[in-house]
VMD Tcl script that draws the C-alpha trace (Angstrom):
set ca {
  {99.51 98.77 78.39}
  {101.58 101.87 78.35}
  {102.76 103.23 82.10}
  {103.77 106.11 83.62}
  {104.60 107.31 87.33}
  {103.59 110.73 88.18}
  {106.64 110.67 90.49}
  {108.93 110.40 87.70}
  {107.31 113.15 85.60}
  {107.23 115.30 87.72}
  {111.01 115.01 88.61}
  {111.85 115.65 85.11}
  {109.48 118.67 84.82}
  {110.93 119.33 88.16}
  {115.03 118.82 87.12}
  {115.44 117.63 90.77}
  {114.01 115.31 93.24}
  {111.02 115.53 95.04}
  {112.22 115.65 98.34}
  {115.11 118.46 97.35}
  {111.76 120.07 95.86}
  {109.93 120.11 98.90}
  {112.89 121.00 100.84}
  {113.35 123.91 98.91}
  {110.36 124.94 98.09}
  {107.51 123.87 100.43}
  {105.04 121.15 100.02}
  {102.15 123.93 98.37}
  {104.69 124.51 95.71}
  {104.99 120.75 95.20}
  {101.29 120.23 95.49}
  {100.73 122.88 92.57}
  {102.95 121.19 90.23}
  {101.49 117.61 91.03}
  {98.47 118.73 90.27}
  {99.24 120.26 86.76}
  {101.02 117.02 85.68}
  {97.76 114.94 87.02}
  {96.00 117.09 85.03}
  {98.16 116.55 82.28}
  {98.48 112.84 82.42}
  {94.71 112.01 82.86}
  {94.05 113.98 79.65}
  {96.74 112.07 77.34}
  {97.83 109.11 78.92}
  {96.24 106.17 77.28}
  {97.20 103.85 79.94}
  {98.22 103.12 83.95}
  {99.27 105.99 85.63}
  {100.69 105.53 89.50}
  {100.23 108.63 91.54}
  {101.89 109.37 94.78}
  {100.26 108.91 98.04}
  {99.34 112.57 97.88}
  {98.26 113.01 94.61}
  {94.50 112.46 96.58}
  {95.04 115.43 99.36}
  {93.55 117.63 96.01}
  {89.61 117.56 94.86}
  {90.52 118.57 91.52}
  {93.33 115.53 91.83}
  {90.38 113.15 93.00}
  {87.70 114.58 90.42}
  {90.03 114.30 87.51}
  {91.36 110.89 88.25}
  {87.77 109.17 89.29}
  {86.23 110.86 85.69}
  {88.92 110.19 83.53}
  {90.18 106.86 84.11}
  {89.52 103.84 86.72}
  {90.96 104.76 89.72}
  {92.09 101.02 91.86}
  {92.78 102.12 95.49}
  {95.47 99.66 96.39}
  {94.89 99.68 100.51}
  {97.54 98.68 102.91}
  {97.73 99.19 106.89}
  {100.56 102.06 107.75}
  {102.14 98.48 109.50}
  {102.40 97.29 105.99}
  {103.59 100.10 104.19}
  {106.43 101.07 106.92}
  {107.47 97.40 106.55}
  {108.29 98.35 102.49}
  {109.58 101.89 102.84}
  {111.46 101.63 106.42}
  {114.43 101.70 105.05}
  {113.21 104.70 102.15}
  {115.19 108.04 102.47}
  {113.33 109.68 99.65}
  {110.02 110.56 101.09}
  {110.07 113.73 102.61}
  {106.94 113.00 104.87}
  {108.50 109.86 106.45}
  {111.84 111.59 107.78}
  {110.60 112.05 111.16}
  {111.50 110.34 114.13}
  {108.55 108.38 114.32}
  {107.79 107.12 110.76}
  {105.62 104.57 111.34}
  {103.50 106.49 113.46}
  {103.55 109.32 110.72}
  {102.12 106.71 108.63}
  {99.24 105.69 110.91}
  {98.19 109.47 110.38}
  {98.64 110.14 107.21}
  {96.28 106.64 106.25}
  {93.78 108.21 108.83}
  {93.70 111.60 106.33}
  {93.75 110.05 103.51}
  {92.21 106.97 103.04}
  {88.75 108.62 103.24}
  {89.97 110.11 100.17}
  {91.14 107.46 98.66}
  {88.01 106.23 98.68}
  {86.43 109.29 97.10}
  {88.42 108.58 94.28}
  {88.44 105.12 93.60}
  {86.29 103.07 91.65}
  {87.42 99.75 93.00}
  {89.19 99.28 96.58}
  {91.78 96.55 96.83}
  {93.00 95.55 100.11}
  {96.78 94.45 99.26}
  {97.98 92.69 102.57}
  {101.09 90.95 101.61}
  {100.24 89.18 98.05}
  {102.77 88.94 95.65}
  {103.29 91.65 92.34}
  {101.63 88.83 90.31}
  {99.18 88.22 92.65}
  {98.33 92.04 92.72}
  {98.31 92.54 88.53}
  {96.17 89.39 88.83}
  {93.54 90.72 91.52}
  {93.24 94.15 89.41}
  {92.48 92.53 85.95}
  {89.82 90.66 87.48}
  {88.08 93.91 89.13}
  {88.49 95.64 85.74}
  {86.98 92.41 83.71}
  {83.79 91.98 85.97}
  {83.79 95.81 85.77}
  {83.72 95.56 82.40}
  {86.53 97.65 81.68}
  {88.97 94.99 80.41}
  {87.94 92.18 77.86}
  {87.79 88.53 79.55}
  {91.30 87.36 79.41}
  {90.95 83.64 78.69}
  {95.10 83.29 78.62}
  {97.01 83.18 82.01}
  {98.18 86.73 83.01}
  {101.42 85.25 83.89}
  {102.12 84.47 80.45}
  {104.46 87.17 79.06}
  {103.03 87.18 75.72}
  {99.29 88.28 77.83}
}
mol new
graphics top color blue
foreach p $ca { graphics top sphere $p radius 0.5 }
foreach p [lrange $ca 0 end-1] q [lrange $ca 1 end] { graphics top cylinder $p $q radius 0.2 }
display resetview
């Protein structure tokens, strides 16, 4: 199955990074242009399409994801999430002096809306990648979204 990160297409539209975007130009102008390539994506892409954490702060975002695809909310505490990005200079929102407690907010915000767009909630904790892929196969199988996969998902050839 085909993927894509919104990130990364949106750098490319972009010809810079995200954060000299924002820098430059102001998180509005950044918002605009995420939402055009959501737009975009959830209209062509036959496949998984990661979104950043902010792709959500947008109802049109939130509509067109939850209508056009099967949106998997993959939850994790702000504890968790500073734990993997602590050491991450490329997300403008997290270059403050208090990141983690930046985080604590921004989950307060957002995971209500999350939730709005999401089909299936996940609570991640600390599982491994396989462990993950495995957790959201089985959500989309009992949903009905994926046929029953009767070979292991480890497999390479699966």
């Amino acid at each position: 199955m085909p993927f894509v990160d919104s990130d990364h297409v949106i750098e490319h539209r972009l010809g810079c990074s995200i954060r000299d975007y924002f820098e430059h130009q102001g998180e509005d102008s950044f918002r605009d242009v995420e939402q055009q390539v959501i737009d975009d994506l959830t209209q062509s892409h036959q496949g998984v399409i990661a979104t950043g954490g902010g792709a959500v702060l947008r109802e049109t975002n939130r509509r067109h994801l939850h209508a056009r695809g099967h949106v998997i909310y993959l939850r994790s505490t702000p504890e968790d999430v500073y734990r993997r990005l602590r050491h991450d200079t490329g997300r403008p929102l997290l270059q403050v002096d208090d990141p983690l407690n930046r985080l604590r907010a921004l989950f307060d915000a957002r995971d209500p809306l999350y939730r709005d767009a999401a089909h299936f909630v996940l609570e991640t904790g600390r599982p491994s990648v396989a462990m993950l892929v495995n957790m959201i196969c089985m959500q989309l199988e009992l949903a009905g979204h994926l046929p029953l996969n009767t070979q292991s998902r480890s497999d390479p050839g699966s």
